[in-house]
mmCIF file of the N, C-alpha and C atoms, coordinates in Angstrom:
data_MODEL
# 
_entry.id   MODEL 
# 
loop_
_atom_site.group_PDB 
_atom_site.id 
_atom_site.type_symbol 
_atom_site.label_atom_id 
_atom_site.label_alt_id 
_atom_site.label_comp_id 
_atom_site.label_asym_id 
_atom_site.label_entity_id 
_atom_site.label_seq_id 
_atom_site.pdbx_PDB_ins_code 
_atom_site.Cartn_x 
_atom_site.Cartn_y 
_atom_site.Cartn_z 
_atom_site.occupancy 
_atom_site.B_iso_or_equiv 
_atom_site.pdbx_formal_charge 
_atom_site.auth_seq_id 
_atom_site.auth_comp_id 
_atom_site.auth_asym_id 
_atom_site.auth_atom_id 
_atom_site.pdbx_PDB_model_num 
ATOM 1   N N  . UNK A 1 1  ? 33.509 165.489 -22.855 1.00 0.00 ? 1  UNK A N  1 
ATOM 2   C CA . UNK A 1 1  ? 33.189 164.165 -22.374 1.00 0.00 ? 1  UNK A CA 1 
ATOM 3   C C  . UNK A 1 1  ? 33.601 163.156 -23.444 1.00 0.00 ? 1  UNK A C  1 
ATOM 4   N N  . UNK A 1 2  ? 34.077 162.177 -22.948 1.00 0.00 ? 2  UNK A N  1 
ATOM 5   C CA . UNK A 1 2  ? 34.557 160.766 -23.755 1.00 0.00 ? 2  UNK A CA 1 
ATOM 6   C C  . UNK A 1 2  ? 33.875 159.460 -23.554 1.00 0.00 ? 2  UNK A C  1 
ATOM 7   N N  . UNK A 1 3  ? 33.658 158.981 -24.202 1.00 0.00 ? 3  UNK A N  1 
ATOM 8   C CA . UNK A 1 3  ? 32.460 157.188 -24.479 1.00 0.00 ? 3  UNK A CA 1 
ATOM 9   C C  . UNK A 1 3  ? 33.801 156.721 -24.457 1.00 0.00 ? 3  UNK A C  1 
ATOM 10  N N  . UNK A 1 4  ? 33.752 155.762 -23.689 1.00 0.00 ? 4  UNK A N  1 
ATOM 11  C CA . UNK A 1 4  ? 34.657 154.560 -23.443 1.00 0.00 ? 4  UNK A CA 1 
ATOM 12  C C  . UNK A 1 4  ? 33.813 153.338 -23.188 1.00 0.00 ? 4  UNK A C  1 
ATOM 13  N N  . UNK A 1 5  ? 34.355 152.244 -24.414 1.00 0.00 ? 5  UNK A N  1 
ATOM 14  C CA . UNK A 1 5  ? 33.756 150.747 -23.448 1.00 0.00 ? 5  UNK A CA 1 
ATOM 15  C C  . UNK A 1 5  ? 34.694 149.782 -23.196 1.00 0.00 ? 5  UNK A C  1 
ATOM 16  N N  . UNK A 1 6  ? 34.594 148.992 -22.560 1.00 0.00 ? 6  UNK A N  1 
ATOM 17  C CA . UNK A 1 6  ? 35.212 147.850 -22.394 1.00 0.00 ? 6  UNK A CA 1 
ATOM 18  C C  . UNK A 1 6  ? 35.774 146.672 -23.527 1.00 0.00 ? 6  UNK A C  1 
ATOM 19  N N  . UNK A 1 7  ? 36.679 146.414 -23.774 1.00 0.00 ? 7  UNK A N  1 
ATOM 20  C CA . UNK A 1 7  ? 36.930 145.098 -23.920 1.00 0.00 ? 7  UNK A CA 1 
ATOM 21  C C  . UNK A 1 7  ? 38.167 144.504 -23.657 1.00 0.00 ? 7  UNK A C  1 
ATOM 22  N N  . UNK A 1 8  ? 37.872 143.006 -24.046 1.00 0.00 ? 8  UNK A N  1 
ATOM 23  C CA . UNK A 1 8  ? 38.782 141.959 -23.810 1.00 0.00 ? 8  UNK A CA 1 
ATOM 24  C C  . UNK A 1 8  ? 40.129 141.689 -24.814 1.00 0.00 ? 8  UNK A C  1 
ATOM 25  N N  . UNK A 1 9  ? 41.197 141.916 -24.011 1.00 0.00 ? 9  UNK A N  1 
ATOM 26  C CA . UNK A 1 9  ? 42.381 141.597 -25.309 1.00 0.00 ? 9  UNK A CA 1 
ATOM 27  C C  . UNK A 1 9  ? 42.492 140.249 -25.236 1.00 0.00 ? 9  UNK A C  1 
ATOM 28  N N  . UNK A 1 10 ? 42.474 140.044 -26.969 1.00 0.00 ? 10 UNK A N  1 
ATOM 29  C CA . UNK A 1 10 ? 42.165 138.188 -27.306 1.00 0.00 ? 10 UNK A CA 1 
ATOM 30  C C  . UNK A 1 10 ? 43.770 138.132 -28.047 1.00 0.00 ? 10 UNK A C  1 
ATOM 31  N N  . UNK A 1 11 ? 44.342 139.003 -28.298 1.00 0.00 ? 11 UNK A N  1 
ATOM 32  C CA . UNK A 1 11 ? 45.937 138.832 -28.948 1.00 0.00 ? 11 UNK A CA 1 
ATOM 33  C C  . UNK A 1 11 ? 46.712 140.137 -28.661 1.00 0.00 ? 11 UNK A C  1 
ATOM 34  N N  . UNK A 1 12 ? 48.097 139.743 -28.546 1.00 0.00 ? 12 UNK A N  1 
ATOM 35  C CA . UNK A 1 12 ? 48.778 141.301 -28.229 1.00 0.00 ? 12 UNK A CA 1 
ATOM 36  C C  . UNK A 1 12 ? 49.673 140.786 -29.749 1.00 0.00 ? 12 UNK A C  1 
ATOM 37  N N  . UNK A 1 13 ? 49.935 141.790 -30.909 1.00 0.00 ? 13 UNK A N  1 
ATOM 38  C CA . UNK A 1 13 ? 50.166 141.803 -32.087 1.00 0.00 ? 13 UNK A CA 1 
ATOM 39  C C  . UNK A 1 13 ? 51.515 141.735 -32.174 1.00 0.00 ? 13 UNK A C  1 
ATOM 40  N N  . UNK A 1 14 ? 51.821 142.837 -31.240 1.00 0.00 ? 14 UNK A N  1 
ATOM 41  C CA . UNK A 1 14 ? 53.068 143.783 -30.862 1.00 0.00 ? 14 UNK A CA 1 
ATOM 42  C C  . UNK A 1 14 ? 53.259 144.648 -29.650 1.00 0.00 ? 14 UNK A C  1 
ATOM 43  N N  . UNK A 1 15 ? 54.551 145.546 -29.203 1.00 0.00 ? 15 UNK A N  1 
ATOM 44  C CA . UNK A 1 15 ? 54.519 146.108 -28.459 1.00 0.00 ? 15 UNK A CA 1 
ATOM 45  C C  . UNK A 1 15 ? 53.510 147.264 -28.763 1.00 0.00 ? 15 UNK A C  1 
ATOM 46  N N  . UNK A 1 16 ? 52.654 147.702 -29.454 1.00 0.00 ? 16 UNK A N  1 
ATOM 47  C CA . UNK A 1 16 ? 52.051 148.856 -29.364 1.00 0.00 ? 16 UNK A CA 1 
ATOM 48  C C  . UNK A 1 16 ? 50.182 148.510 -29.888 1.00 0.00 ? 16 UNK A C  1 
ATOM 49  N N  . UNK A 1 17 ? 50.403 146.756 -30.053 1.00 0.00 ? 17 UNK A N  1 
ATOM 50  C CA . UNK A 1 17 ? 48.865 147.142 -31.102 1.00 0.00 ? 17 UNK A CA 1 
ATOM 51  C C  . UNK A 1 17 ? 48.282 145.857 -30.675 1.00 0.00 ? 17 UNK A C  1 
ATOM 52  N N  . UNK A 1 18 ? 47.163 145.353 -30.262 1.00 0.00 ? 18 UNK A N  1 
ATOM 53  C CA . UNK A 1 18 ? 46.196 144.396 -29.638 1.00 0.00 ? 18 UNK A CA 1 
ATOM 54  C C  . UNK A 1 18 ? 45.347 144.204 -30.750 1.00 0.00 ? 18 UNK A C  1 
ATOM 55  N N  . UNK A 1 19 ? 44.607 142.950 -30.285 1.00 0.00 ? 19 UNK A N  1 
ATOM 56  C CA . UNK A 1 19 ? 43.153 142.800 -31.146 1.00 0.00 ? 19 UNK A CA 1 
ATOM 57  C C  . UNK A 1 19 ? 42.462 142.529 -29.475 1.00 0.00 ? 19 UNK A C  1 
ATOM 58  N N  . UNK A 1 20 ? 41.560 142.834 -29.970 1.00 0.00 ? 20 UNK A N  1 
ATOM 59  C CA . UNK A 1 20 ? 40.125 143.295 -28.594 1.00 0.00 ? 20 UNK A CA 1 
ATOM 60  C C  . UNK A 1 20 ? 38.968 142.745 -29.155 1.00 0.00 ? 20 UNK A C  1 
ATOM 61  N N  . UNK A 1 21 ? 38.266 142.342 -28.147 1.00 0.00 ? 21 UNK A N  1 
ATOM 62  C CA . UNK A 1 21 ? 36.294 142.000 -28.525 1.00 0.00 ? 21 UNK A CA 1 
ATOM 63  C C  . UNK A 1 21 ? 35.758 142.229 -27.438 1.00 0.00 ? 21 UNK A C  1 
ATOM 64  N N  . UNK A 1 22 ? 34.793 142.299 -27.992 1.00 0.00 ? 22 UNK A N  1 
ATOM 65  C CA . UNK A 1 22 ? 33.392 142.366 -26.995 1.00 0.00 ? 22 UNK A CA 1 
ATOM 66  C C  . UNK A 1 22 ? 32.126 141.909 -27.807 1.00 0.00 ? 22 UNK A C  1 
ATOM 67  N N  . UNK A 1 23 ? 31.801 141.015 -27.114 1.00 0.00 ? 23 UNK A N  1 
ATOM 68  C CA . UNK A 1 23 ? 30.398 140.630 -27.898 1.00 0.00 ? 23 UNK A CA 1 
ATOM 69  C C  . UNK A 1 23 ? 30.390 140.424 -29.296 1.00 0.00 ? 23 UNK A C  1 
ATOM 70  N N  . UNK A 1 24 ? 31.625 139.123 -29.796 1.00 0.00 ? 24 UNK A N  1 
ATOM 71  C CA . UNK A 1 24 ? 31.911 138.962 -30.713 1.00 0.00 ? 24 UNK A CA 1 
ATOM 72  C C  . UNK A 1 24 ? 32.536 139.623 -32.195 1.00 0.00 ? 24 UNK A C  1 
ATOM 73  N N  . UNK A 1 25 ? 32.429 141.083 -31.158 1.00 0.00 ? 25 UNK A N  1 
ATOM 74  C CA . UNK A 1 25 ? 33.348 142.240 -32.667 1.00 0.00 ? 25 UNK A CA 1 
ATOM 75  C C  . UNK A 1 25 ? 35.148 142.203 -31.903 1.00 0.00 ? 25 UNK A C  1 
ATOM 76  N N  . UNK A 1 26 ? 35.368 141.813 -33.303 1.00 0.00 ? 26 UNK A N  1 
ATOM 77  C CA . UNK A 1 26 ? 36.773 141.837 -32.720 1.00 0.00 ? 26 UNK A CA 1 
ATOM 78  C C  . UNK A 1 26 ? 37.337 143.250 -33.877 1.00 0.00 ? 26 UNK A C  1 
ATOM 79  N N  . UNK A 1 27 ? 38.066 143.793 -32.738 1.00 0.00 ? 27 UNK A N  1 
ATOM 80  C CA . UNK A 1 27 ? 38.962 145.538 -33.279 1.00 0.00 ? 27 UNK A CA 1 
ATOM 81  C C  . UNK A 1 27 ? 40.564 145.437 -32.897 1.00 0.00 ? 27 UNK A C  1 
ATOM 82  N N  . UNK A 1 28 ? 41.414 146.042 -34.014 1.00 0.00 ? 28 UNK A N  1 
ATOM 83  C CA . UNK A 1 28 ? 42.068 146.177 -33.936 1.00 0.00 ? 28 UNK A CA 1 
ATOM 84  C C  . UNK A 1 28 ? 42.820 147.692 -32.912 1.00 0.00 ? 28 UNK A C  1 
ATOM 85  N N  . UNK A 1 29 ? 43.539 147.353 -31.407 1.00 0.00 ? 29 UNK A N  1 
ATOM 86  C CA . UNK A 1 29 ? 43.159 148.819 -30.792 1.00 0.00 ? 29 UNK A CA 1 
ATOM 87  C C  . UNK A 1 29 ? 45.042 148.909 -30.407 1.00 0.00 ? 29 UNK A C  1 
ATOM 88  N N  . UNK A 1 30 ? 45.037 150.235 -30.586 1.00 0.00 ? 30 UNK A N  1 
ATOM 89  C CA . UNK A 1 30 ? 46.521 151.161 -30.143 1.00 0.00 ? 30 UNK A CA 1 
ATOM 90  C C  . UNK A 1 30 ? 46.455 150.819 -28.275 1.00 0.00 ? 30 UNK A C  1 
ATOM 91  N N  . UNK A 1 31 ? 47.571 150.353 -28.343 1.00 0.00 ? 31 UNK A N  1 
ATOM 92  C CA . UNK A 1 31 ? 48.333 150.404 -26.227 1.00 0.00 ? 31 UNK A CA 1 
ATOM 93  C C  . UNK A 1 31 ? 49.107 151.477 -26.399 1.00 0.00 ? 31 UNK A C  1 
ATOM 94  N N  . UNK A 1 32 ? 49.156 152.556 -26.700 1.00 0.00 ? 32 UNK A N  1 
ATOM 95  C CA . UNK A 1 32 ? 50.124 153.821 -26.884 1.00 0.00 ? 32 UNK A CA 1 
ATOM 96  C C  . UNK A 1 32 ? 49.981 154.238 -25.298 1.00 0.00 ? 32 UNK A C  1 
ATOM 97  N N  . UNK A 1 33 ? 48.900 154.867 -25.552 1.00 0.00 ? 33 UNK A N  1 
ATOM 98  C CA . UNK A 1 33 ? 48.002 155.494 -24.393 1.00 0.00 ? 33 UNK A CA 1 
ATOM 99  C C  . UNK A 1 33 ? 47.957 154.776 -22.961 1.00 0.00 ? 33 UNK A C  1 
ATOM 100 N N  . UNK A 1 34 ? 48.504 153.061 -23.089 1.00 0.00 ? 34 UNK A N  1 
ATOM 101 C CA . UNK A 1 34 ? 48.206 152.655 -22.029 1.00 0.00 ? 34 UNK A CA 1 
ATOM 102 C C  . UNK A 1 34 ? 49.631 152.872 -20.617 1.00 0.00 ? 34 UNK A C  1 
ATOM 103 N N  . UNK A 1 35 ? 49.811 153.249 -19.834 1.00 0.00 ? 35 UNK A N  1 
ATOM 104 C CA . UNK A 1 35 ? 50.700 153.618 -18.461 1.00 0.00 ? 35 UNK A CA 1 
ATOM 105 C C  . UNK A 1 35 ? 51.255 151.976 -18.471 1.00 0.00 ? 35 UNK A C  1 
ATOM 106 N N  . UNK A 1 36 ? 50.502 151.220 -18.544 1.00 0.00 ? 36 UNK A N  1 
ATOM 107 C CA . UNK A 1 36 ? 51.511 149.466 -18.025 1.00 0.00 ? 36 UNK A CA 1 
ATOM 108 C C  . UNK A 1 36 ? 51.215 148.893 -18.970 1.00 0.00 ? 36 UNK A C  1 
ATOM 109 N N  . UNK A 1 37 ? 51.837 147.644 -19.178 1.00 0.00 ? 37 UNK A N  1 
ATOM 110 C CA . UNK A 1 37 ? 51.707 146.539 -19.537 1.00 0.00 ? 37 UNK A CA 1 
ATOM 111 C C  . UNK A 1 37 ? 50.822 145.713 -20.086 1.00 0.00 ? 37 UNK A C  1 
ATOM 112 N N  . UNK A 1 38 ? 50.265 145.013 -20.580 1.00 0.00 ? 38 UNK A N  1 
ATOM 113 C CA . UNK A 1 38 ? 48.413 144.306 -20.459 1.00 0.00 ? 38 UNK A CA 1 
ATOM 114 C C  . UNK A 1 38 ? 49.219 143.174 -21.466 1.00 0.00 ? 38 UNK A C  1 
ATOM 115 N N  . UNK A 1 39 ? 48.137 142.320 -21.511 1.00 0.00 ? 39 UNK A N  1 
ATOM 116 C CA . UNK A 1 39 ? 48.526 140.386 -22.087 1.00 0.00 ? 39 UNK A CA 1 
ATOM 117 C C  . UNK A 1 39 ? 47.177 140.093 -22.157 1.00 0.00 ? 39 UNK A C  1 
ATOM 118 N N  . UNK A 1 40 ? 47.182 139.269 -23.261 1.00 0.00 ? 40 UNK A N  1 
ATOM 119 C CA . UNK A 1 40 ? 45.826 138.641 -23.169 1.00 0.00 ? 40 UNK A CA 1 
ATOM 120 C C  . UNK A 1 40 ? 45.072 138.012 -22.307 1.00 0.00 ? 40 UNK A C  1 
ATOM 121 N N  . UNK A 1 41 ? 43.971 138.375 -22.224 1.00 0.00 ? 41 UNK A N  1 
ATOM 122 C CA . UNK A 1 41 ? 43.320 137.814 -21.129 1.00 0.00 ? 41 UNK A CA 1 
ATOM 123 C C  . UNK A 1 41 ? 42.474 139.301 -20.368 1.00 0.00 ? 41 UNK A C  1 
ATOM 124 N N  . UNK A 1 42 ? 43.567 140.369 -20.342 1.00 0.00 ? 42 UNK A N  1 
ATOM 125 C CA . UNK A 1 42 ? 43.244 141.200 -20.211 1.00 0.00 ? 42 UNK A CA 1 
ATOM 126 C C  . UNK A 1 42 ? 42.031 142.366 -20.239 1.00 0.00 ? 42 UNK A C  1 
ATOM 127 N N  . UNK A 1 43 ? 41.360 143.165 -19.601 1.00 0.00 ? 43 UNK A N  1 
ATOM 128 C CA . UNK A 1 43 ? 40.099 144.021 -20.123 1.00 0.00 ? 43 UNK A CA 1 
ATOM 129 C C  . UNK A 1 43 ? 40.910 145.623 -20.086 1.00 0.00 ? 43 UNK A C  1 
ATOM 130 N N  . UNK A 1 44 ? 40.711 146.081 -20.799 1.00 0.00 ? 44 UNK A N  1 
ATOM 131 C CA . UNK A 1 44 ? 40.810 147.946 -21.478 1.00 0.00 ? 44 UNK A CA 1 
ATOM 132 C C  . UNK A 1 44 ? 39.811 148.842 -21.750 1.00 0.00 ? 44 UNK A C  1 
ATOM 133 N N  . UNK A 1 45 ? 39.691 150.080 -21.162 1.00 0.00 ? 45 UNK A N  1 
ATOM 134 C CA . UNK A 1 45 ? 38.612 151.263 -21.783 1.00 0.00 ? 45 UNK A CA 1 
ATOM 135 C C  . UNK A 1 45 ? 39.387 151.172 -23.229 1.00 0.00 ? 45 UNK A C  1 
ATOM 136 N N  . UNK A 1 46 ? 38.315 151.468 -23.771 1.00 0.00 ? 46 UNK A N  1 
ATOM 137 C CA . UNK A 1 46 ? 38.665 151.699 -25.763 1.00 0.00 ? 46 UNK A CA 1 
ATOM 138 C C  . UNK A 1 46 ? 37.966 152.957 -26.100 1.00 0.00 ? 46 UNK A C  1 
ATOM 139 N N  . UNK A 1 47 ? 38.660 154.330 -26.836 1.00 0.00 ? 47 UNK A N  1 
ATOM 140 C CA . UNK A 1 47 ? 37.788 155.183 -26.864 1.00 0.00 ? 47 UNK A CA 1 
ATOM 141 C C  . UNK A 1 47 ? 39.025 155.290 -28.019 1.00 0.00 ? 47 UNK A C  1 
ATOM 142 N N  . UNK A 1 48 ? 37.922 155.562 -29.139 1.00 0.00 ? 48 UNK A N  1 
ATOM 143 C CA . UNK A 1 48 ? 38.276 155.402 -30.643 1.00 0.00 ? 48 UNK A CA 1 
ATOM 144 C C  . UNK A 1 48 ? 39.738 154.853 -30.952 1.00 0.00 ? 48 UNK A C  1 
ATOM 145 N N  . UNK A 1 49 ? 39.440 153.904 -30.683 1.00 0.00 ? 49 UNK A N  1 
ATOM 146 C CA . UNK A 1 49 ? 40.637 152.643 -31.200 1.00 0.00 ? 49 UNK A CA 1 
ATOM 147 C C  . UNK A 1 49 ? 41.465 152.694 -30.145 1.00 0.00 ? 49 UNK A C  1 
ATOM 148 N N  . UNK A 1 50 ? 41.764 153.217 -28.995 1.00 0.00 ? 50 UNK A N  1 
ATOM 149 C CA . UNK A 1 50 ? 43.432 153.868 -28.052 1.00 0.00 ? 50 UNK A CA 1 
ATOM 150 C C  . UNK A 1 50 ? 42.506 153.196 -27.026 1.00 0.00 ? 50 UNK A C  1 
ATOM 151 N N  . UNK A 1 51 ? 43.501 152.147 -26.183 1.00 0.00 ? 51 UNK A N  1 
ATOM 152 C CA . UNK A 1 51 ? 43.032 151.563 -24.965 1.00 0.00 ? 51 UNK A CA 1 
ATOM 153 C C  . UNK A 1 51 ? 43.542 152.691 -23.861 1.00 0.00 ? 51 UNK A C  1 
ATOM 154 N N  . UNK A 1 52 ? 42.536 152.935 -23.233 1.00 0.00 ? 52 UNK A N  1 
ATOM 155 C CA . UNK A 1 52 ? 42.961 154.248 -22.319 1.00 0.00 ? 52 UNK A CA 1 
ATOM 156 C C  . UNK A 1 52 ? 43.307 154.123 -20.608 1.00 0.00 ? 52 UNK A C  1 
ATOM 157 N N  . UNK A 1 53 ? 42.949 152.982 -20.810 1.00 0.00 ? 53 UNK A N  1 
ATOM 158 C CA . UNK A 1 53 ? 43.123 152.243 -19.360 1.00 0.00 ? 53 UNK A CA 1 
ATOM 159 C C  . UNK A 1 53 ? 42.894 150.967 -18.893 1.00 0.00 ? 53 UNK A C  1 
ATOM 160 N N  . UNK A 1 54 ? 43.533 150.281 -18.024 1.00 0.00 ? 54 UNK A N  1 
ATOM 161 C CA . UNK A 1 54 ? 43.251 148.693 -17.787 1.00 0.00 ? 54 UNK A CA 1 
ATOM 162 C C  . UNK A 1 54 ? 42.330 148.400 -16.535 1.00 0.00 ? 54 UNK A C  1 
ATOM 163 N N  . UNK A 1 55 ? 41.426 147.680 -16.954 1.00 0.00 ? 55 UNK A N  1 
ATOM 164 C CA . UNK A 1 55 ? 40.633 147.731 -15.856 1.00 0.00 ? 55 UNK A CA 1 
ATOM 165 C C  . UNK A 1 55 ? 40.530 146.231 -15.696 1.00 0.00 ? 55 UNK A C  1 
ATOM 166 N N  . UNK A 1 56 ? 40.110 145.714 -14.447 1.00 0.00 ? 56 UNK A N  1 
ATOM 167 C CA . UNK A 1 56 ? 39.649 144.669 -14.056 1.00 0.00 ? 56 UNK A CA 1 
ATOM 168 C C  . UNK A 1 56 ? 38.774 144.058 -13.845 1.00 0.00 ? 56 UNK A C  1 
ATOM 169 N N  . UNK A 1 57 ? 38.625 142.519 -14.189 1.00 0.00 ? 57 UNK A N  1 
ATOM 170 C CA . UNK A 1 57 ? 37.348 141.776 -14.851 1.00 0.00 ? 57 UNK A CA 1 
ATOM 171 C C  . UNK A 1 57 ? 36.030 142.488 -13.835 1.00 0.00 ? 57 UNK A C  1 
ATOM 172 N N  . UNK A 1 58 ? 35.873 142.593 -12.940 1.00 0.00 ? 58 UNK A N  1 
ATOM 173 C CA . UNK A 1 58 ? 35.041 143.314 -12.319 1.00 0.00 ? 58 UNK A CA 1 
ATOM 174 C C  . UNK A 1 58 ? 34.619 144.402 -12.925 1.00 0.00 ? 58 UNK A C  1 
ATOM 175 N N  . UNK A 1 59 ? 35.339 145.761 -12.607 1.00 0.00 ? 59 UNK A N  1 
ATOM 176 C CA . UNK A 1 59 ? 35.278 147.242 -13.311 1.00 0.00 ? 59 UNK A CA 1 
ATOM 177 C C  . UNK A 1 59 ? 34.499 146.536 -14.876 1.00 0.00 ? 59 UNK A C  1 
ATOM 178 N N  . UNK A 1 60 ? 34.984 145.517 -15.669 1.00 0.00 ? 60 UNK A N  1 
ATOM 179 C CA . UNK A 1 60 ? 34.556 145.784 -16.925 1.00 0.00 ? 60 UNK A CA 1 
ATOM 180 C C  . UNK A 1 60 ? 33.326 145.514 -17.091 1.00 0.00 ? 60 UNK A C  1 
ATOM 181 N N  . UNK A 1 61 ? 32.821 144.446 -16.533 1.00 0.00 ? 61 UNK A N  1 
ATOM 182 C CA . UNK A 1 61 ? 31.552 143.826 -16.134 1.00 0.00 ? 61 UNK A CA 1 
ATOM 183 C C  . UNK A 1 61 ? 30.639 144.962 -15.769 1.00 0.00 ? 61 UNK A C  1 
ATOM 184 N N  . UNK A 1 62 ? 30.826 145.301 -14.751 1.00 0.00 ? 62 UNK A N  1 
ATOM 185 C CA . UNK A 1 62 ? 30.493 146.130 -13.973 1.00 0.00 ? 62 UNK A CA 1 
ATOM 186 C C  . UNK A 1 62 ? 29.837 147.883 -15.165 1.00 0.00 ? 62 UNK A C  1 
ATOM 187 N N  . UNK A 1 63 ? 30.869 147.782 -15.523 1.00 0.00 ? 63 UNK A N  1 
ATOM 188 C CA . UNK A 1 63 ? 30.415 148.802 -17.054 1.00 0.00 ? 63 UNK A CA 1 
ATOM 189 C C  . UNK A 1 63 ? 29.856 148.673 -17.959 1.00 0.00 ? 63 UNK A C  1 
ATOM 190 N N  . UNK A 1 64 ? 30.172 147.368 -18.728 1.00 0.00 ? 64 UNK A N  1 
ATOM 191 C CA . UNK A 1 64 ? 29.275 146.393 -19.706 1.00 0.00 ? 64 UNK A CA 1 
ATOM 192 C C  . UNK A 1 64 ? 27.939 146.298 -19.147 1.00 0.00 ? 64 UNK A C  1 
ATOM 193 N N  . UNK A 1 65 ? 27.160 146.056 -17.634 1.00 0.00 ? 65 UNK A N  1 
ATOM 194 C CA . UNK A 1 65 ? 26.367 146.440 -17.445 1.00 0.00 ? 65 UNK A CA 1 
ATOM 195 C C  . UNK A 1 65 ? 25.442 147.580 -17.400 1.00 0.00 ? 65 UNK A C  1 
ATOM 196 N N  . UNK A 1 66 ? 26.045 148.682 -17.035 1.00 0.00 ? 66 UNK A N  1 
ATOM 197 C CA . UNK A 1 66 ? 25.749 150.231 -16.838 1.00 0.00 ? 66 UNK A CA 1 
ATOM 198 C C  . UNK A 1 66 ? 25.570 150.800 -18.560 1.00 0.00 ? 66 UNK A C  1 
ATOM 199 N N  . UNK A 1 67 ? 26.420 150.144 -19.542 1.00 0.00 ? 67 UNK A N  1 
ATOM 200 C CA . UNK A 1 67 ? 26.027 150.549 -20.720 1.00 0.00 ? 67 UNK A CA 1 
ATOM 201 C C  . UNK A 1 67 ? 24.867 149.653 -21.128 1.00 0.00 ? 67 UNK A C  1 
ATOM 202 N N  . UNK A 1 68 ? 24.590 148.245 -21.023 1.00 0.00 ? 68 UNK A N  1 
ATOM 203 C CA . UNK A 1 68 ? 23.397 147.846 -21.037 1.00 0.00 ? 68 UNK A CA 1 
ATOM 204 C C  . UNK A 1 68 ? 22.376 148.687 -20.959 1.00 0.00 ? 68 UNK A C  1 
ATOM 205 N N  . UNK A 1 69 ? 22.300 148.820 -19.318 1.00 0.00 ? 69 UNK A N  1 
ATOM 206 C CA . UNK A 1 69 ? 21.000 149.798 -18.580 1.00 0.00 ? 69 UNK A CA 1 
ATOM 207 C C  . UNK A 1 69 ? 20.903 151.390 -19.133 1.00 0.00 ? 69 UNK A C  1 
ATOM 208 N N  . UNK A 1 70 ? 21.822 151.895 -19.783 1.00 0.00 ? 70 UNK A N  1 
ATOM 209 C CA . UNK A 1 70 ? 22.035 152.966 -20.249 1.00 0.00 ? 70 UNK A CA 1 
ATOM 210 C C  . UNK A 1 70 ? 20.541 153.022 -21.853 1.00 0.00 ? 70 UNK A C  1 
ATOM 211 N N  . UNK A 1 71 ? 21.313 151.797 -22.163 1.00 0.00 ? 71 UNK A N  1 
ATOM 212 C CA . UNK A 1 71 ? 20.989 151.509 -24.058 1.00 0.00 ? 71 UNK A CA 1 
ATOM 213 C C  . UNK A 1 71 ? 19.562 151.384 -24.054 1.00 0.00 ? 71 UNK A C  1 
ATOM 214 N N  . UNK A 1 72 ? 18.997 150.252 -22.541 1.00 0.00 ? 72 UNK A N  1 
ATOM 215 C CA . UNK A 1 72 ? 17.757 150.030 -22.567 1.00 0.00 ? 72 UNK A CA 1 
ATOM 216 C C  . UNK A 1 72 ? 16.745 150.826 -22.150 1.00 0.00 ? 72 UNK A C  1 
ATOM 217 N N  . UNK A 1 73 ? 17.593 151.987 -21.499 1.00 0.00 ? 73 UNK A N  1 
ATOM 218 C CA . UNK A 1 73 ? 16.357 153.035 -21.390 1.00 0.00 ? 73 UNK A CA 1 
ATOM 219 C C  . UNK A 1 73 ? 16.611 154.374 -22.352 1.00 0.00 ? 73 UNK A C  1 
ATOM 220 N N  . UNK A 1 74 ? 17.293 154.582 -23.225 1.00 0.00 ? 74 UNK A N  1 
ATOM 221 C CA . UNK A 1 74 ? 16.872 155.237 -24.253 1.00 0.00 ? 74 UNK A CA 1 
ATOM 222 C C  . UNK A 1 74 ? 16.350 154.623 -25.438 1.00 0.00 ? 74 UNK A C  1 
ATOM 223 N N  . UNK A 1 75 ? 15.746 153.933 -25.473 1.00 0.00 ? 75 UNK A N  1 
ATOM 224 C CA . UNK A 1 75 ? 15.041 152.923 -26.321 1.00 0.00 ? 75 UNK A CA 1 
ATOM 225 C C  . UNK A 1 75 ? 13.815 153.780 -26.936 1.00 0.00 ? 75 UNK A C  1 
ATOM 226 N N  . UNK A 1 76 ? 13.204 154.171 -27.767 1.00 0.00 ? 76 UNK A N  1 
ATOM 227 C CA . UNK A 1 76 ? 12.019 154.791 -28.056 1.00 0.00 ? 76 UNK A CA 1 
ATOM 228 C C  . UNK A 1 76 ? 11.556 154.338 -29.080 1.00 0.00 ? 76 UNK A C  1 
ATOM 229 N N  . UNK A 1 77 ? 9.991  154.335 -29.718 1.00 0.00 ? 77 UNK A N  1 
ATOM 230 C CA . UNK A 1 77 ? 9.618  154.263 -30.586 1.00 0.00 ? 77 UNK A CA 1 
ATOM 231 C C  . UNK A 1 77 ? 9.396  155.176 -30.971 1.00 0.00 ? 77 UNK A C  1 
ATOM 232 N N  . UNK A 1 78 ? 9.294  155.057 -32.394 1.00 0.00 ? 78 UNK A N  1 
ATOM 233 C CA . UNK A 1 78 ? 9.255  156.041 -33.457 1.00 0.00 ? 78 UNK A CA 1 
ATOM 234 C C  . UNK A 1 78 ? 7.796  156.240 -34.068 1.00 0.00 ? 78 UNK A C  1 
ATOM 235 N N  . UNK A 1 79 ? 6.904  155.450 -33.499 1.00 0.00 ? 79 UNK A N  1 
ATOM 236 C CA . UNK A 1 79 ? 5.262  155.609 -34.558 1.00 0.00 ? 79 UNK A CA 1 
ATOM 237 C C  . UNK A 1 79 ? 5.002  156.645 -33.083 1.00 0.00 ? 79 UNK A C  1 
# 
């Protein structure tokens, strides 16, 4: 199994290398992996640095939520 999240490409560098954010972290991520094209503006799965797929503002949202609801219920205290 693979963790993938979402983000937004805020610059394309070059043909092979983006800068990405989400929630104000901006990463430097590889388009090797990606099948088409992408431009800023753009949303990408990111699974350790390699955009693995292009998804649309929907799909990303849509995930950005589900990892929300994910985060907030493994939440535990520790006392």
């Amino acid at each position: 199994m693979c963790l993938a999240y979402p983000y937004k490409i805020i610059e394309i560098k070059n043909e092979w290398t983006a800068v990405a954010e989400i929630e104000g972290v901006k990463t430097e991520i590889s388009l090797h992996l990606l099948p088409e094209p992408v431009k800023e503006g753009d949303w990408v799965l990111v699974h350790v640095g390699f955009a693995i797929q292009k998804l649309s503002e929907k799909e990303a949202l849509e995930s950005l939520r589900a990892w929300d609801e994910l985060l907030k219920q493994s939440q535990y205290s520790l006392e």
